[in-house]
C-alpha positions in Angstrom: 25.8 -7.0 8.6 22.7 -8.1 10.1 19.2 -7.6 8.1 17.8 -4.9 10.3 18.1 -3.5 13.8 15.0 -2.1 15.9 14.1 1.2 15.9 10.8 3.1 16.2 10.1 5.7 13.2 6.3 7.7 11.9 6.8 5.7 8.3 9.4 2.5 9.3 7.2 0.9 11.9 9.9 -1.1 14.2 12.0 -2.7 12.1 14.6 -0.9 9.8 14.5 -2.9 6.1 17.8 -3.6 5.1 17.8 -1.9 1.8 17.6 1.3 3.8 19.4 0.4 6.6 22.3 0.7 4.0 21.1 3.3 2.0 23.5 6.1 3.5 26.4 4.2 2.9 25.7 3.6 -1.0 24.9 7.0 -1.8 28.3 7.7 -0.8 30.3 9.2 -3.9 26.6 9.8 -5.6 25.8 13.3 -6.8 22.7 14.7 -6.4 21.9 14.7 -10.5 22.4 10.9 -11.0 19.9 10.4 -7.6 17.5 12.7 -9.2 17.9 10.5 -12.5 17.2 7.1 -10.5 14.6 9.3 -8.6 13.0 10.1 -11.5 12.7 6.4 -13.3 12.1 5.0 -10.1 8.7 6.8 -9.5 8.0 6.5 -13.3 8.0 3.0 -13.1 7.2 1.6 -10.0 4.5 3.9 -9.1 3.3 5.4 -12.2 4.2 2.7 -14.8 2.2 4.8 -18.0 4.8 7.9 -17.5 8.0 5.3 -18.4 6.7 5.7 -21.9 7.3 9.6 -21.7 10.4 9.3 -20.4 12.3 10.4 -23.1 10.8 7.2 -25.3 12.8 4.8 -23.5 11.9 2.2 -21.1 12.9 1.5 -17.3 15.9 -0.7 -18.2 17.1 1.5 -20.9 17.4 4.8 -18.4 18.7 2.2 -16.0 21.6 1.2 -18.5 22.6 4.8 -19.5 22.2 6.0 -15.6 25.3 3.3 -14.6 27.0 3.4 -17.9 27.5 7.6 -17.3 27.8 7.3 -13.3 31.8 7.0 -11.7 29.5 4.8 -9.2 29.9 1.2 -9.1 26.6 -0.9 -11.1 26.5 -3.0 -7.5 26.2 -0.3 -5.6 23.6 1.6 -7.8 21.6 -1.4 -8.0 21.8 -1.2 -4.1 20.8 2.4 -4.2 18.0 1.8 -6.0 16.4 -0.7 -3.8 16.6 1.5 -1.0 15.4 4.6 -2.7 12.5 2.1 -3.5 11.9 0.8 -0.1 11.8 4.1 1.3 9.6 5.7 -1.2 7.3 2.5 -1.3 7.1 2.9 2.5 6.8 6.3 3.2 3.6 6.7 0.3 2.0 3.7 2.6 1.3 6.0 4.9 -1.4 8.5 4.9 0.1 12.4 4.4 -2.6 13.1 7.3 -0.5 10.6 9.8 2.8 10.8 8.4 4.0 15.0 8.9 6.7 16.2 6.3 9.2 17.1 9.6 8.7 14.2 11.7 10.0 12.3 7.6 12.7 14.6 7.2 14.1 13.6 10.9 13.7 9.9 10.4 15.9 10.4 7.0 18.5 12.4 9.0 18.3 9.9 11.7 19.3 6.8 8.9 22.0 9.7 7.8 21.0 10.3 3.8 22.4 13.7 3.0 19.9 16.6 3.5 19.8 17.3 -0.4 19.0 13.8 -1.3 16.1 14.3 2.1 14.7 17.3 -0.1 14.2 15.2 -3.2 12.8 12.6 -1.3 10.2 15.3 0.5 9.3 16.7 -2.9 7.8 13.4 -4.0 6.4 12.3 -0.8 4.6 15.6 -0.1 4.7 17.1 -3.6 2.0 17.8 -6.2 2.1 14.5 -7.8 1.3 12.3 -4.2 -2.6 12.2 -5.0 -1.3 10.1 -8.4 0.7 7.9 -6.6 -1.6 7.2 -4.3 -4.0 6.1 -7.0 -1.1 4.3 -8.9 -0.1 2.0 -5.7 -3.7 1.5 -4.8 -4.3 -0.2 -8.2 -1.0 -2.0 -7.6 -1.0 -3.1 -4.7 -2.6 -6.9 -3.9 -6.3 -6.6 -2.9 -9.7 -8.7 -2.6 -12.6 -7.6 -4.6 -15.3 -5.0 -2.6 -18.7 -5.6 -2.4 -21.0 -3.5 -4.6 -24.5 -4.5 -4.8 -26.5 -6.6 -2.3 -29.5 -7.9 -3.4 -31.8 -10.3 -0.3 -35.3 -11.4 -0.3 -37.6 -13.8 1.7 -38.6 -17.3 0.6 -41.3 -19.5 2.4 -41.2 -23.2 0.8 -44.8 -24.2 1.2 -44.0 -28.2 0.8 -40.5 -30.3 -0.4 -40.5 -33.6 -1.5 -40.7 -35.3 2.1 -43.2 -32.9 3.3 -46.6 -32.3 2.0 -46.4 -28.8 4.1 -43.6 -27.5 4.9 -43.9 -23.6 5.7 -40.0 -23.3 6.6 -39.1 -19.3 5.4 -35.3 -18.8 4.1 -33.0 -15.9 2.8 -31.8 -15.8 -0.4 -29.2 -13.7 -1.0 -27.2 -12.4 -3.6 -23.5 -9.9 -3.8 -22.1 -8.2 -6.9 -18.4 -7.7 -6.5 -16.0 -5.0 -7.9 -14.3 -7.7 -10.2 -18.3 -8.1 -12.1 -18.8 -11.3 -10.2 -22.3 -12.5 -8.5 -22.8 -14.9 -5.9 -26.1 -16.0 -4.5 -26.2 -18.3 -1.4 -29.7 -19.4 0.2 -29.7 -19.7 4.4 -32.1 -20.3 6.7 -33.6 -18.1 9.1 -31.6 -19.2 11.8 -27.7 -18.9 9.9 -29.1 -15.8 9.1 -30.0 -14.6 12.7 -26.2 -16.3 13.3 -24.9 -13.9 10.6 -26.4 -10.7 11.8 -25.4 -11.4 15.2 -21.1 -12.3 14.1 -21.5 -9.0 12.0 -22.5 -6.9 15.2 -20.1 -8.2 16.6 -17.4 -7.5 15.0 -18.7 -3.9 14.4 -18.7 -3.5 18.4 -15.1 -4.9 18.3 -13.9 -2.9 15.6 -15.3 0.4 18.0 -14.2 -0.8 20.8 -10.5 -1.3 19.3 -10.5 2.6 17.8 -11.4 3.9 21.1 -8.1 2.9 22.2 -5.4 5.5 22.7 -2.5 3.5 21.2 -4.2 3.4 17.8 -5.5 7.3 18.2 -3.4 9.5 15.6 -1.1 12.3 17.3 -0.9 15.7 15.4 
């Protein structure tokens, strides 16, 4: 079976991952209350990874164990269930709720042929009442560089250096708090700084000029 085939989809982008490209055809023989039990650890841990601990005291592997020890369902084929269930949630909560609508999710489900009970489970944590905390949960996990939060910049003029009884040459000294509680303070001289300024408008003008286009405009 290949890895993927092309396809164009609101959440999947172009390519199909192979854990849900196989998805429909491992959830055969699986009723819906063992896919609400995977469901249900699956969000715990991968999204919300505090809620495990609720889960009936147990940990991940634990539920894991007693889901494929009670299930008629083959371990391999679970374990391939649960990758796909994974991928697709993982995917699908990528995408804002503003760009991705609840139909256009439900057709692209249909579409990979998963059952339309298993689609309503999937909607209900997607669009449900818990999205706002999985957003929060996969921002925190997800990989990301620290953000700037305090900018500090004034201007020094040296009025002699060791070569030069007068000098008079002005500089920037500069200095950035990041999220992560780290500083960094760089001097330039007037003209990298004039360079700066000038690469940063720039790049603002390109970064307008790129939303204006239509192809990156979101479609209601």
């Amino acid at each position: 079976m290949s890895a993927s085939h092309t396809k164009d989809s609101s959440f999947l982008g172009g390519r199909i991952p192979a854990e849900i490209d196989s998805l429909s055809k491992n959830l055969k023989d699986v009723d819906q209350e063992t896919f609400r039990r995977i469901l249900k650890v699956r969000v715990g841990f991968l999204f919300c990874p505090a809620v495990v601990s609720a889960l009936e005291g147990k940990d991940c592997r634990e539920l894991m164990k007693s889901i494929a020890e009670s299930s008629l369902v083959p371990q391999e084929r679970l374990s391939h269930v649960v990758a796909g269930m994974y991928r697709v949630l993982s995917e699908a909560i990528r995408v804002p709720t503003s760009s991705l609508k609840q139909e256009a999710f439900r057709e692209d489900l249909r579409e990979l042929r998963i059952p339309e009970d298993f689609i309503t489970d999937f909607s209900s944590v997607v669009f449900g009442n818990r999205r706002a905390a999985l957003d929060a949960a996969t921002s925190r996990n997800d990989p990301h560089l620290s953000t700037l939060e305090d900018f500090k910049w004034r201007v020094d003029v040296a009025i002699s250096t060791s070569s030069l009884a007068r000098a008079l040459q002005p500089s920037v000294l500069m200095q950035m708090k990041l999220s992560d509680g780290s500083f960094h303070r760089f001097e330039v001289p007037v003209s990298k700084f004039q360079e700066l300024r000038y690469n940063v408008a720039l790049i603002l003008k390109e970064m307008n000029d790129l939303e204006k286009r239509n192809i990156l405009k979101i479609q209601d």
